[in-house]
N, C-alpha and C positions, 0 to 999 in steps of 0.2 A: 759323215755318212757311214752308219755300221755297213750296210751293205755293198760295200764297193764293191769290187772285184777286183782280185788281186792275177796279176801277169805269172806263168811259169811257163818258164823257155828251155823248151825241150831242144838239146843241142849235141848232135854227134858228132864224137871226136871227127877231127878231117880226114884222118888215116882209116876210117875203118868207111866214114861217109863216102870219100869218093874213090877208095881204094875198092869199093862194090862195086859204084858206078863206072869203074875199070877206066878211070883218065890216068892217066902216067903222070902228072904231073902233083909232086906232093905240096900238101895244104899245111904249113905249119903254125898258122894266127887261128885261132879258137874264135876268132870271128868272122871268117869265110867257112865257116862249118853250118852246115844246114840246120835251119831251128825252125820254128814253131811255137808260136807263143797260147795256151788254153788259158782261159778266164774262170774264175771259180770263185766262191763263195765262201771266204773260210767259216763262214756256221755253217756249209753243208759236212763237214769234218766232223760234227757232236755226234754224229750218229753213224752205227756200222753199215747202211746202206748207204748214207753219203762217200763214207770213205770208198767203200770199192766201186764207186758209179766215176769216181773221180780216179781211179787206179786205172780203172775198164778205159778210160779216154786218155790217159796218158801213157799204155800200154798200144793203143789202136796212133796213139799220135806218135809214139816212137818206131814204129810200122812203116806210117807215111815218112815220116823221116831219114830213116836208114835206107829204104828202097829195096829192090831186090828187082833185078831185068824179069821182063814177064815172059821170054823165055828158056829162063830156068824153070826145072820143076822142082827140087828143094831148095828151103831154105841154106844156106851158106853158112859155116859155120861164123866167118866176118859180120856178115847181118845181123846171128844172133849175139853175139858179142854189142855191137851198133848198139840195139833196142835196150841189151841190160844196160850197160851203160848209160842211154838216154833215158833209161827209165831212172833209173838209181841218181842220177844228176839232180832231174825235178826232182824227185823226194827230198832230198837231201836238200833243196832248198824252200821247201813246203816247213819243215819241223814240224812233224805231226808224228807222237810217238805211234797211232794206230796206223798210218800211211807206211812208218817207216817199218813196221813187222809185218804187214801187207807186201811189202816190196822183198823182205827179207823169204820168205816161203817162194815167191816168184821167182828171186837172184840162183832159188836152190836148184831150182826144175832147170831140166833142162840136159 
């Protein structure tokens, strides 16, 4: 089946995940760490509006992931940290040379 879709699990380290969510208690297995799995199409990757439509939702999923209390009103500098991180994880297991210098100009901002 060319079109499966393939799983990428956006996963923030536990230290930054619930050290936001402010619990005392440290996370040290990478798989009590908050994820989120997006489904994708690796032929939406041929083309420059596939790759940043899939940057744009792995960007917005490392968001929902990292969290941030709603009442704060900036971002944290921990947060931001979270999302590069959960963002640069997915890429890195995507191998898409256009995904991964996509992420590269993102990792800079900031």
């Amino acid at each position: 089946m060319k079109n499966l879709k393939w799983g990428v699990l956006m996963a923030a380290i536990g230290c930054f995940g619930f050290g936001v969510a402010g619990v005392a208690t440290a996370q040290t297995a990478e798989s009590s760490a908050p994820k989120l799995v997006l489904h994708y199409s690796p032929s939406s990757l041929t083309t420059e509006s596939g790759v940043r439509k899939l940057f744009s939702r792995l960007v917005l999923a490392a968001e929902q992931v990292c969290g941030q209390s709603r009442d704060e009103l900036f971002v944290s500098d921990a947060v931001l940290a979270c999302r590069k991180q959960a963002v640069a994880g997915a890429v890195a297991q995507i191998h898409n040379a256009r995904l991964a210098d996509l992420s590269a100009g993102y990792a800079k901002r900031g």
